[in-house]
Backbone as CSV, one residue per row, in Angstrom:
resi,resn,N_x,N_y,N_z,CA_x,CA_y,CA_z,C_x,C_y,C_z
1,UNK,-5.073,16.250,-0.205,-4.695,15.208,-1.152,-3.381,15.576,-1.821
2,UNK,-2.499,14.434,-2.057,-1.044,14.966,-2.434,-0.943,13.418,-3.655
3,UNK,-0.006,13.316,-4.580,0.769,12.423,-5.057,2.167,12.586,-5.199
4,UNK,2.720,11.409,-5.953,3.805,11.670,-6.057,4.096,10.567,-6.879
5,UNK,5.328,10.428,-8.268,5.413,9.319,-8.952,6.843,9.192,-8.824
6,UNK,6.694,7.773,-8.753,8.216,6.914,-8.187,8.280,5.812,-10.265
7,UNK,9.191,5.895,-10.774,9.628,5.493,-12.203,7.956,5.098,-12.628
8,UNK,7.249,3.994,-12.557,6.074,3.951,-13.726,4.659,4.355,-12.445
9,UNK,4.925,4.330,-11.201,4.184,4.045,-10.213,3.502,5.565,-9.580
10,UNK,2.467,5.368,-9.740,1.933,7.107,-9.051,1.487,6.249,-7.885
11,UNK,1.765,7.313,-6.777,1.385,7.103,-5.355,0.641,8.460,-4.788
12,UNK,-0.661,7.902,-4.198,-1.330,9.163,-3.747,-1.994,9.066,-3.148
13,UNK,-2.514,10.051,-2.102,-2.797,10.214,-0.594,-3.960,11.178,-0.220
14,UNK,-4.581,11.160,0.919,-5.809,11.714,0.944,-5.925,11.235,2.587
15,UNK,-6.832,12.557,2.886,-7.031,12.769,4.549,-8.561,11.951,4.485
16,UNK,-8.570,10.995,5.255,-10.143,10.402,5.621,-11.404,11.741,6.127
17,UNK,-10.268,12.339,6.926,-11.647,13.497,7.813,-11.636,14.378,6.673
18,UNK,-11.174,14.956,5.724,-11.581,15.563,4.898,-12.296,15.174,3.595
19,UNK,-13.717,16.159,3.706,-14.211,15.980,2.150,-14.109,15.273,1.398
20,UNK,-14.518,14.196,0.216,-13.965,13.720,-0.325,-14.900,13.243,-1.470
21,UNK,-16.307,13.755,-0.612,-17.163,13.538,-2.325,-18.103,11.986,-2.799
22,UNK,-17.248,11.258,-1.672,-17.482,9.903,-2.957,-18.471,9.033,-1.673
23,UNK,-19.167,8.696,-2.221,-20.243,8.193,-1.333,-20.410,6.570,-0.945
24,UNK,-21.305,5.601,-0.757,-21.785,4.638,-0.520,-22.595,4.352,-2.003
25,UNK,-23.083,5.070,-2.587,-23.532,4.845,-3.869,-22.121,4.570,-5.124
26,UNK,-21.557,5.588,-4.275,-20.143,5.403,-5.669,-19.341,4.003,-5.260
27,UNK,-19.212,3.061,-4.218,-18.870,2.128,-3.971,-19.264,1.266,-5.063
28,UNK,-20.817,0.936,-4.427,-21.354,0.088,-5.116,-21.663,0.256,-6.902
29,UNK,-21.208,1.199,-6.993,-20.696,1.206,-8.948,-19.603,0.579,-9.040
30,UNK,-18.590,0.221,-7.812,-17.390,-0.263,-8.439,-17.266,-1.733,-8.094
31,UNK,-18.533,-1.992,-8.024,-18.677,-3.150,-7.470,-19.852,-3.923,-6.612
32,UNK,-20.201,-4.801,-6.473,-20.705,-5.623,-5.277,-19.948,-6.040,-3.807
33,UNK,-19.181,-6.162,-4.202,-18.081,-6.510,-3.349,-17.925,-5.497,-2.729
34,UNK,-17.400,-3.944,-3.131,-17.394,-2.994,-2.350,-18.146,-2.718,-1.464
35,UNK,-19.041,-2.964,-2.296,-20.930,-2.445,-1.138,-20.505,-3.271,-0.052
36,UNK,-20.657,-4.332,0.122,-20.755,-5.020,0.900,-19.560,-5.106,1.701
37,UNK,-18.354,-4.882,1.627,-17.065,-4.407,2.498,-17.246,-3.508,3.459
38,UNK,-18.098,-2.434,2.920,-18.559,-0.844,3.463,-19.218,-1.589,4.450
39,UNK,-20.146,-2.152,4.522,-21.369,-2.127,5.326,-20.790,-3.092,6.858
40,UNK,-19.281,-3.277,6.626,-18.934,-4.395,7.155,-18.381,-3.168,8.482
41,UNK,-18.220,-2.017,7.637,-17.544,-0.986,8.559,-18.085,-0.287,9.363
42,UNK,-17.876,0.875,10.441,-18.630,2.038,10.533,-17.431,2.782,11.090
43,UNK,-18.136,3.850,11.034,-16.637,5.315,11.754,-15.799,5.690,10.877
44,UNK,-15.119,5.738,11.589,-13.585,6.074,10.924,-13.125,5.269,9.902
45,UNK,-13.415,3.724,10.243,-12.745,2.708,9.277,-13.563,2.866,8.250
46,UNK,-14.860,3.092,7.808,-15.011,3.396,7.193,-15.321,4.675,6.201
47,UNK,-14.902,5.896,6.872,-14.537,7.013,6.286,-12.618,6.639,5.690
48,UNK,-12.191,5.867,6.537,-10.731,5.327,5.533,-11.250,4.610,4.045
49,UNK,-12.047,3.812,4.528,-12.159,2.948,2.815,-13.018,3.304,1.909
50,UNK,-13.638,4.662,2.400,-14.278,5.641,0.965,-13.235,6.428,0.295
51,UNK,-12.615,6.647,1.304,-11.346,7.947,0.929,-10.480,6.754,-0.100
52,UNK,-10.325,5.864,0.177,-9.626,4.887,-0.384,-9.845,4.373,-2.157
53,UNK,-10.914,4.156,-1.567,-11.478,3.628,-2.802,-11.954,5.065,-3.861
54,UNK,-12.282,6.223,-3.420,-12.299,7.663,-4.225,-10.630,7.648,-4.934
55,UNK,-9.626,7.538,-3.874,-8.104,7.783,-4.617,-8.265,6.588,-5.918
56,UNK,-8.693,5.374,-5.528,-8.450,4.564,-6.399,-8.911,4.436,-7.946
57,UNK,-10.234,4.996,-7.421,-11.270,5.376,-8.635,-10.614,6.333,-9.595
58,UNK,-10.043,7.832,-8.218,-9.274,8.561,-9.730,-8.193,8.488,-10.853
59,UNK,-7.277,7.411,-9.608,-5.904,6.963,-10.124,-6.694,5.740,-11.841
60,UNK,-7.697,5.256,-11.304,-7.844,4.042,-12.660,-8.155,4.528,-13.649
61,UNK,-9.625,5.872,-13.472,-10.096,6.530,-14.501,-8.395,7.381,-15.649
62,UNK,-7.592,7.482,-14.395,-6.813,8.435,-15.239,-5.812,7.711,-16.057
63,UNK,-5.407,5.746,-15.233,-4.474,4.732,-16.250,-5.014,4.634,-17.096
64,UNK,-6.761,4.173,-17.037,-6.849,3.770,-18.392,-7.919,4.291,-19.095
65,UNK,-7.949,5.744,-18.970,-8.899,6.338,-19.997,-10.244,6.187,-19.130
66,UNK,-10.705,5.573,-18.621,-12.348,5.224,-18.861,-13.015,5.452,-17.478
67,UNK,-14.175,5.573,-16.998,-15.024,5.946,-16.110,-15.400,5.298,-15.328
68,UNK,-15.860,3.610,-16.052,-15.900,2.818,-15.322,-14.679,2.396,-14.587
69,UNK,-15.049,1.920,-13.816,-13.694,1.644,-12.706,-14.485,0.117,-11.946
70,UNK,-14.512,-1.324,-12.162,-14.952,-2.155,-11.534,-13.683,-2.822,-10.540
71,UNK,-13.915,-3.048,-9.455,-13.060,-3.362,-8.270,-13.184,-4.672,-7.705
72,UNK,-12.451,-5.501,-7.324,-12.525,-6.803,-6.764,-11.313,-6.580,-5.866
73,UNK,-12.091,-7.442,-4.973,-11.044,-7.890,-4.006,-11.292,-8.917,-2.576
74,UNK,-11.928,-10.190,-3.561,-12.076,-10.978,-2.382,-10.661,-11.317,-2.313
75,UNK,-10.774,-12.083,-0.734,-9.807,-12.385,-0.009,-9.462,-14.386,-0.747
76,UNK,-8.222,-14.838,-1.187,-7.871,-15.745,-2.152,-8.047,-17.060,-0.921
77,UNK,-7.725,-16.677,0.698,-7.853,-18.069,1.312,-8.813,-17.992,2.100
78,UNK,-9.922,-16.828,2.153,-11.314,-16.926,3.494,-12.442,-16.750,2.379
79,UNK,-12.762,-15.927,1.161,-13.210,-15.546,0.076,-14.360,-14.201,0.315
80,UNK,-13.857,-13.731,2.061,-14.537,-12.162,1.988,-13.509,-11.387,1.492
81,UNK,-14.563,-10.357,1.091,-14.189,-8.858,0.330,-13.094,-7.909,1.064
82,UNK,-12.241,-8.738,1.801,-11.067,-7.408,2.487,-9.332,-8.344,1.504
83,UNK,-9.540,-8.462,0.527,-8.651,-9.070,-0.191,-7.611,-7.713,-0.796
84,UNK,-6.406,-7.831,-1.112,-5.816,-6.930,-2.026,-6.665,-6.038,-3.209
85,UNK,-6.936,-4.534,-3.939,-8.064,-4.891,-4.466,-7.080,-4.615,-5.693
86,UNK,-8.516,-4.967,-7.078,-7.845,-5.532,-8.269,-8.614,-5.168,-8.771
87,UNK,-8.302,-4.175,-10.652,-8.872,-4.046,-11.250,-8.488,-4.492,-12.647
88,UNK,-9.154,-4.720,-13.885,-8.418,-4.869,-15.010,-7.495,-3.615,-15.163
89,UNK,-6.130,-4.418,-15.967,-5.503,-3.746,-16.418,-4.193,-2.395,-15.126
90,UNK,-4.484,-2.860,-14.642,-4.169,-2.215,-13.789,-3.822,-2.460,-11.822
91,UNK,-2.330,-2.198,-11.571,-2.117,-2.812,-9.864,-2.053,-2.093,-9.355
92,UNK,-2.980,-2.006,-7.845,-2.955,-1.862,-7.090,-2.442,-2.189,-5.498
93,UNK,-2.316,-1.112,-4.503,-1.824,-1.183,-3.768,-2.445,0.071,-2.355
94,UNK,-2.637,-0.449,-1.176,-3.376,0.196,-0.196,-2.716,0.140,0.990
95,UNK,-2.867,1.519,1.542,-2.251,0.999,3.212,-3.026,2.449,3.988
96,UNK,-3.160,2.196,5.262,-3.919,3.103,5.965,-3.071,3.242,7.707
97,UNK,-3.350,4.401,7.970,-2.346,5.219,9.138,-3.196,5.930,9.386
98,UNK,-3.576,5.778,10.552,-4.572,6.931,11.302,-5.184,7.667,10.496
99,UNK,-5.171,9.372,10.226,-5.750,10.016,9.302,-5.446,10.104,7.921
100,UNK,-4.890,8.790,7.591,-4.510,9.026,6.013,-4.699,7.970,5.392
101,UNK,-5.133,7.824,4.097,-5.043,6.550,3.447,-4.353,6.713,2.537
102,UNK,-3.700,5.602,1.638,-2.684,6.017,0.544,-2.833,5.097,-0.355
103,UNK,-2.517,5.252,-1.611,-2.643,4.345,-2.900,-1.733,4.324,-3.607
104,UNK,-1.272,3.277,-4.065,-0.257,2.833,-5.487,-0.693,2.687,-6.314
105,UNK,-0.451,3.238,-7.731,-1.506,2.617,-8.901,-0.174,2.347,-9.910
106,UNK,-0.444,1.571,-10.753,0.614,1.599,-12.325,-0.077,0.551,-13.145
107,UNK,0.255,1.315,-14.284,-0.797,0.695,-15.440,0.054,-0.726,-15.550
108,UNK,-0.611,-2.342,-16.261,-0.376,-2.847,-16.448,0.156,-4.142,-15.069
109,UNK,0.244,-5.060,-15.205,0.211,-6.352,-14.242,1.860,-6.399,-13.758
110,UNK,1.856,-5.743,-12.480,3.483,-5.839,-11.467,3.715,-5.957,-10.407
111,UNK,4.388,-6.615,-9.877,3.992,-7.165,-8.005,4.276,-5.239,-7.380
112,UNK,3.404,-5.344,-6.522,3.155,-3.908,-6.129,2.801,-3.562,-4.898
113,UNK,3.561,-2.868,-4.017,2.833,-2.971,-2.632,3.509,-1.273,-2.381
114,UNK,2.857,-1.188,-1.219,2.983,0.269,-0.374,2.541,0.386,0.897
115,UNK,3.468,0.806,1.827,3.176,0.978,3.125,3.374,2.931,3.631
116,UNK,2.611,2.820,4.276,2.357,3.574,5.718,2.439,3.497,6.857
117,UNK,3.264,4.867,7.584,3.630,4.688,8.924,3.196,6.346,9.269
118,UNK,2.507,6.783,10.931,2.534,7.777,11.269,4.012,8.303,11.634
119,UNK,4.820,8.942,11.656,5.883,9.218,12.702,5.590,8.279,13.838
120,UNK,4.390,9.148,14.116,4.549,8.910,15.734,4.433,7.230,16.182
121,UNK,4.458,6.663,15.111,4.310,4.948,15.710,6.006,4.713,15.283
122,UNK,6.859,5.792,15.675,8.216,5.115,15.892,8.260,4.118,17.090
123,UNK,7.604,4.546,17.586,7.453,3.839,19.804,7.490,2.467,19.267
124,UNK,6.224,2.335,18.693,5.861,1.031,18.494,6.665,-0.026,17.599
125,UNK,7.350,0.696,16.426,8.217,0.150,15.891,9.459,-0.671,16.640
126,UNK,9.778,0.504,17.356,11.313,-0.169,18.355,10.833,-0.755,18.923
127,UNK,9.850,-1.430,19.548,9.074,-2.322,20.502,9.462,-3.976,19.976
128,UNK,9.183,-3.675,18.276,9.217,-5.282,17.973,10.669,-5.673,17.621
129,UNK,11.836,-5.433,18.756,13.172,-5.482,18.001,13.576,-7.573,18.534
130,UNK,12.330,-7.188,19.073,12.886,-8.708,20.204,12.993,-9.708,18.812
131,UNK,11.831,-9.104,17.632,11.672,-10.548,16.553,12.592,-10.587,15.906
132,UNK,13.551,-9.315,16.008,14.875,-9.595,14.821,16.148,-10.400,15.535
133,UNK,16.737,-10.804,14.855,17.738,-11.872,14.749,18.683,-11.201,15.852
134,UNK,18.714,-9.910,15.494,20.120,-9.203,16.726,19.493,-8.405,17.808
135,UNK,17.947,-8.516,17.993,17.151,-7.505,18.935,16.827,-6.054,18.208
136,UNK,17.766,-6.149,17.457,17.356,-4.304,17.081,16.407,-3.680,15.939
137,UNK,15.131,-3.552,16.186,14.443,-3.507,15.242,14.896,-2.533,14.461
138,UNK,14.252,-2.395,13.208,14.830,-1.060,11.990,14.323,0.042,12.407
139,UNK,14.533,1.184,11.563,13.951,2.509,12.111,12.611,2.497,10.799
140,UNK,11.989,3.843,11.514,10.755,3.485,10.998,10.387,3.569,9.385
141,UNK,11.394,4.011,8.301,11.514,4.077,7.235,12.131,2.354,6.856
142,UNK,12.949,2.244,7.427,13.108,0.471,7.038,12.077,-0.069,7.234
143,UNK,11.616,-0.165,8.288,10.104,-0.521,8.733,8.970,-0.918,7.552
144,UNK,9.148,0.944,7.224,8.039,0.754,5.921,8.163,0.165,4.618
145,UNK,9.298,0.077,4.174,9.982,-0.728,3.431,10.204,-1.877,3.260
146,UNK,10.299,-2.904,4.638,9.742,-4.145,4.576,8.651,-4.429,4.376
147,UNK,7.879,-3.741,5.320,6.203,-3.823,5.016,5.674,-3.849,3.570
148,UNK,6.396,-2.527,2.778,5.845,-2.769,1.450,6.480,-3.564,0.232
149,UNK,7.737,-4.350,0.510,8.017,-5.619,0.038,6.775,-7.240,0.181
150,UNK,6.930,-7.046,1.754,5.896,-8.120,1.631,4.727,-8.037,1.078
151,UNK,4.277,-6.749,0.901,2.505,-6.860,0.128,2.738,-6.710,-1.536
152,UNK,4.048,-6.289,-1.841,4.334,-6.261,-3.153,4.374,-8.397,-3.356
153,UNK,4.855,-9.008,-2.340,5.271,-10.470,-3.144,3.972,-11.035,-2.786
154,UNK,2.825,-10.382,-2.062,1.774,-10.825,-2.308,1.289,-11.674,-1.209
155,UNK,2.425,-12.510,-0.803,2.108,-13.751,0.834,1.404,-12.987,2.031
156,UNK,1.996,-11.689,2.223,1.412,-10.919,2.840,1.768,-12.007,4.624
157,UNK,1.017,-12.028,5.430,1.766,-12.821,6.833,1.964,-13.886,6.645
158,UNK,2.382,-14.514,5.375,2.746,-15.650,5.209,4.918,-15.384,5.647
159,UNK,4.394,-14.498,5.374,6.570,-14.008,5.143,6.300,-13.178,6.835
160,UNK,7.841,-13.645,7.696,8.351,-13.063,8.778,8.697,-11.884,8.321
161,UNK,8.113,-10.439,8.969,9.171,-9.758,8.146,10.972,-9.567,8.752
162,UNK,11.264,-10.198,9.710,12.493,-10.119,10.269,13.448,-10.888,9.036
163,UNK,12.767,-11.741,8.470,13.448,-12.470,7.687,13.564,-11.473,6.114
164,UNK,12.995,-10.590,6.180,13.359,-9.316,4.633,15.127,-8.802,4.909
165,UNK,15.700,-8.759,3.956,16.812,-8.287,4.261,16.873,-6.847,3.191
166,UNK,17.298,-5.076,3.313,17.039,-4.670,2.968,18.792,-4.681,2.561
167,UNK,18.684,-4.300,1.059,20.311,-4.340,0.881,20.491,-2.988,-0.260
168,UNK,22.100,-2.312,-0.287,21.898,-1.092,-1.246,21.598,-1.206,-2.340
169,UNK,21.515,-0.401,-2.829,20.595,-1.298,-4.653,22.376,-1.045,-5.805
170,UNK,22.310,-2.153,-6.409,23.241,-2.143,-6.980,23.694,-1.280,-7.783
171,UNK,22.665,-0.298,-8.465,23.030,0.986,-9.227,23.189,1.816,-7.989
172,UNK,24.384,2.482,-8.159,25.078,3.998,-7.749,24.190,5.063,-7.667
173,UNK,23.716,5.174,-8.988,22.655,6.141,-9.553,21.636,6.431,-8.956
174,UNK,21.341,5.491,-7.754,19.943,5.579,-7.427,19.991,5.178,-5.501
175,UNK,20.614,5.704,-4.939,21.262,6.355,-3.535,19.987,5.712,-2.387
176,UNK,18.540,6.096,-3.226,17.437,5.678,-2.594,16.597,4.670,-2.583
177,UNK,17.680,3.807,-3.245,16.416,2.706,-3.592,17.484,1.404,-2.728
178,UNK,16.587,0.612,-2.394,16.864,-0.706,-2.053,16.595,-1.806,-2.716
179,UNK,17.585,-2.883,-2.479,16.826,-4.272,-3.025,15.964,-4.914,-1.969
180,UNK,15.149,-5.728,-1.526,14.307,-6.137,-0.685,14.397,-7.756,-1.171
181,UNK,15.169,-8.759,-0.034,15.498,-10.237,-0.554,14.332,-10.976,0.018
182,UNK,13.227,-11.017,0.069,12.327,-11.823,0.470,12.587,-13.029,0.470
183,UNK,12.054,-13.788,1.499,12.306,-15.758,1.599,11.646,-16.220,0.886
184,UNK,12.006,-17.079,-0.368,11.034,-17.698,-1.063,11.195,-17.512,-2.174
185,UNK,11.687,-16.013,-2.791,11.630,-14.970,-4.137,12.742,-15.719,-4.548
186,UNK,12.846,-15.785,-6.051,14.309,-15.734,-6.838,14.999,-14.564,-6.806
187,UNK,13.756,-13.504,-7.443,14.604,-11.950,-7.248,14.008,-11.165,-6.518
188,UNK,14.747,-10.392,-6.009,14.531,-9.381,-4.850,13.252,-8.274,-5.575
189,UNK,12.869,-7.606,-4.752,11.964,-6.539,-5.066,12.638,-5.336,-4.909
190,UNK,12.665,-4.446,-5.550,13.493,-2.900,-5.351,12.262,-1.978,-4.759
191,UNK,12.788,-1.121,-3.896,11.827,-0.540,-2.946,12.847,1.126,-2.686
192,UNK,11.347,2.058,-2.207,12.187,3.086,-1.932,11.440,3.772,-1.013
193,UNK,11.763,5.005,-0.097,11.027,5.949,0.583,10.534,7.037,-0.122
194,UNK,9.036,7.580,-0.490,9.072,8.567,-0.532,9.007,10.120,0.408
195,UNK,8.711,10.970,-0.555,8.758,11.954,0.236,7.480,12.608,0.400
196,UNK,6.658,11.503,1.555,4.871,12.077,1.289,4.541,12.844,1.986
197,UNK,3.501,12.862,3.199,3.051,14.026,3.437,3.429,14.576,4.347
198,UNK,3.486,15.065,5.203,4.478,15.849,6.824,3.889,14.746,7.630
199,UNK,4.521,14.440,8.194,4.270,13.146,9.797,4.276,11.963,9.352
200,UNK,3.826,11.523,8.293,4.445,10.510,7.001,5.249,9.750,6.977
201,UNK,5.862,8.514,7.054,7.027,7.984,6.161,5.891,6.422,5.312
202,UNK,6.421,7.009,3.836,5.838,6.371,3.231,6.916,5.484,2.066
203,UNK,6.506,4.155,1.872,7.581,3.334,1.127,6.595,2.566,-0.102
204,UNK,7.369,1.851,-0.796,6.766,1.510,-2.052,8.115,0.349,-2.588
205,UNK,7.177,-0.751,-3.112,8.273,-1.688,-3.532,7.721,-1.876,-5.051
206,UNK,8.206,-2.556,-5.720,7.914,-2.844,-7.251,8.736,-4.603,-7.372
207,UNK,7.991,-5.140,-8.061,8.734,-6.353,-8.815,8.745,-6.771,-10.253
């Protein structure tokens, strides 16, 4: 398990095959909805969304003081439980890569997203260059960076991501950050790479 905080936003990470403590009972404290997500799973996918929902649990207990931790996340246009998840007071953000799952947390209500990429799905990345405008898809850190624009504005496959344009961020000061012009947005989303775990490239947008 690793974190890392980007200006108000802690981001943090955790191996599915490892340990992790948090059970099928601790789900269903954070919810109904959870329970019933779990049961939707088996394997791996669901050794990802315990590990998931454990990061999430610690990241909330620690925004806002308290123990309870209640979780929602139906889905806004089918109304099952694989929706963005949501707690009071507090945004969230999820993405999953083979053996890792990862979380965004920051106190208080802000468009918020985060993506994950293995390395090794560079292959696959250059594969989809046919959808961009000039053939050449991004490398796999742009990649993740679009990805976590669109779940920050929320449409999620409603937005092409060929159509994200990633541009330098207008402060000097800040070398690593991008603006992210989404179709549709008035203002762009600012986004950046961090520096997560080895085999990793992990991104994060804010609005």
């Amino acid at each position: 398990m690793g974190e890392i905080t980007w200006r108000d936003v802690t981001v943090a990470w955790a191996r599915p095959s490892d340990p992790h403590g948090f059970t099928e009972t601790d789900a269903a404290a954070m919810g109904q909805g959870q329970i019933d997500r779990l049961r939707q799973l088996s394997g791996s996918r669901a050794q990802s969304f315990l590990a998931g929902r454990a990061l999430i649990r610690a990241l909330v207990r620690r925004i806002r003081g308290s123990d309870e931790v209640l979780l929602f996340s139906r889905c806004a246009r089918c109304g099952a439980e694989h929706g963005r998840p949501r707690s009071a007071g507090v945004s969230l953000s999820v993405s999953h890569a083979e053996d890792l799952v990862v979380v965004a947390a920051s106190a208080g209500s802000i468009e918020l997203g985060v993506d994950v990429e293995e390395e090794a799905a560079a292959g696959r990345v250059e594969g989809l260059g046919p959808m961009f405008p000039d053939g050449r898809a991004p490398d796999l850190g742009a990649w993740t960076r679009i990805e976590a624009a669109v779940k920050a504005d929320g449409r999620g496959f409603e937005i092409d991501p060929s159509e994200v344009i990633l541009q330098p961020h207008a402060d000097e000061s800040e070398p690593c950050v991008w603006s992210a012009v989404v179709p549709g947005r008035l203002r762009p989303l600012e986004v950046t790479t961090l520096g997560g775990p080895p085999g990793y490239v992990v991104s994060v947008a804010v609005g």
